[in-house]
C-alpha positions in Angstrom: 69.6 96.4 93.4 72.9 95.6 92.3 75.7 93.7 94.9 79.2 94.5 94.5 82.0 92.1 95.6 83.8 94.7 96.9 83.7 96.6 100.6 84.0 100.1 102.1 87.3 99.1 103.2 88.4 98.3 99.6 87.0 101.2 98.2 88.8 103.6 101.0 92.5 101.6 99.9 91.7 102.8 96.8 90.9 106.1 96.9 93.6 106.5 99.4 96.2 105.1 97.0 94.9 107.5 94.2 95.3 110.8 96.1 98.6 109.5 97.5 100.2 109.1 94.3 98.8 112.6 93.1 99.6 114.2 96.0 103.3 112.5 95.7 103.4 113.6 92.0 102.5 117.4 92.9 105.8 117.1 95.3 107.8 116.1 92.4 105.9 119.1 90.2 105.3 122.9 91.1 103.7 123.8 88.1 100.3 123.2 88.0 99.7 123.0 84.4 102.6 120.5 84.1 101.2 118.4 87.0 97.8 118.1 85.5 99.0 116.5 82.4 100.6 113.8 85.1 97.5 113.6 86.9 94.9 112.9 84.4 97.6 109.6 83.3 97.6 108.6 86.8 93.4 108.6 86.2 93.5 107.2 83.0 95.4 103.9 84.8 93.2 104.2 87.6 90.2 103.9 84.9 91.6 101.6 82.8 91.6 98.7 85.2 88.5 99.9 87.0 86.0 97.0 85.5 89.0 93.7 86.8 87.0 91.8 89.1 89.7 89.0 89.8 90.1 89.4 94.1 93.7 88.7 93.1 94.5 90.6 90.1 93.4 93.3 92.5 95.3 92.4 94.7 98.3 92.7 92.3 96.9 96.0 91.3 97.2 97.4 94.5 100.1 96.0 95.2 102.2 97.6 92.5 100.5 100.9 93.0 101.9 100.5 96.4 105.3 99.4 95.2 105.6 102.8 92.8 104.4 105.2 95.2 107.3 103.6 97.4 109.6 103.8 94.6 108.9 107.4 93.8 108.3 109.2 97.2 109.8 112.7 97.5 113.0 112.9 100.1 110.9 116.2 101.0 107.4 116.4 100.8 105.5 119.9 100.6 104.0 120.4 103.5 101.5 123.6 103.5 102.8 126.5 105.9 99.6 126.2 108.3 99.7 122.7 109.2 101.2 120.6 111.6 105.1 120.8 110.3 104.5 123.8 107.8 106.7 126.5 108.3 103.4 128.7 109.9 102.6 126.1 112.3 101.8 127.9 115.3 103.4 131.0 114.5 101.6 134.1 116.1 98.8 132.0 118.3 95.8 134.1 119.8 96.3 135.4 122.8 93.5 133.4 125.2 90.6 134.8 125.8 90.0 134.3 129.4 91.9 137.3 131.6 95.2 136.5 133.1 94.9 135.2 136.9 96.2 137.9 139.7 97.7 135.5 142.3 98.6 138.0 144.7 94.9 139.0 145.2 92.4 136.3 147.0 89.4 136.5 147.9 
């Protein structure tokens, strides 16, 4: 069995980072066939320093990842019309399913 040096937590901060920046690059791109060209170089960085073991180079890794999603971040993110903030959101809700309550009657 094999022990790796790094945690859950590190792996999550990476993953996270990774679908950050390709969510933040689909923002910038409609066009899916234009935004999978910028997706698979965004995985081919992601690969290439995927065997540095160095805690701090890492650490500067991360960092600069950080530092260019900052840098690039869309003014206006896409947000999809069903969710919180999408232009859906709680447009046209159910009416509830338990029967309106007659005050005027008591038992």
């Amino acid at each position: 069995m094999s022990t790796t040096p790094f945690t859950a937590a590190h792996r999550f901060h990476v993953k996270s980072l990774y679908r950050r920046l390709l969510k933040n690059s689909l923002d910038w791109t409609i066009r899916r066939d234009i935004w999978r060209q910028q997706a698979l170089e965004i995985r081919s960085e992601f690969e290439r320093n995927r065997n540095v073991t160095d805690p701090r180079a890492i650490a500067d890794l991360l960092a600069r990842g950080e530092a260019q999603l900052e840098a690039t971040l869309h003014p206006d993110p896409y947000i999809p019309p069903s969710f919180p903030g999408g232009s859906k959101w709680e447009r046209n809700l159910p009416p509830p399913i338990e029967p309106p309550v007659d005050y005027r009657h008591t038992h």
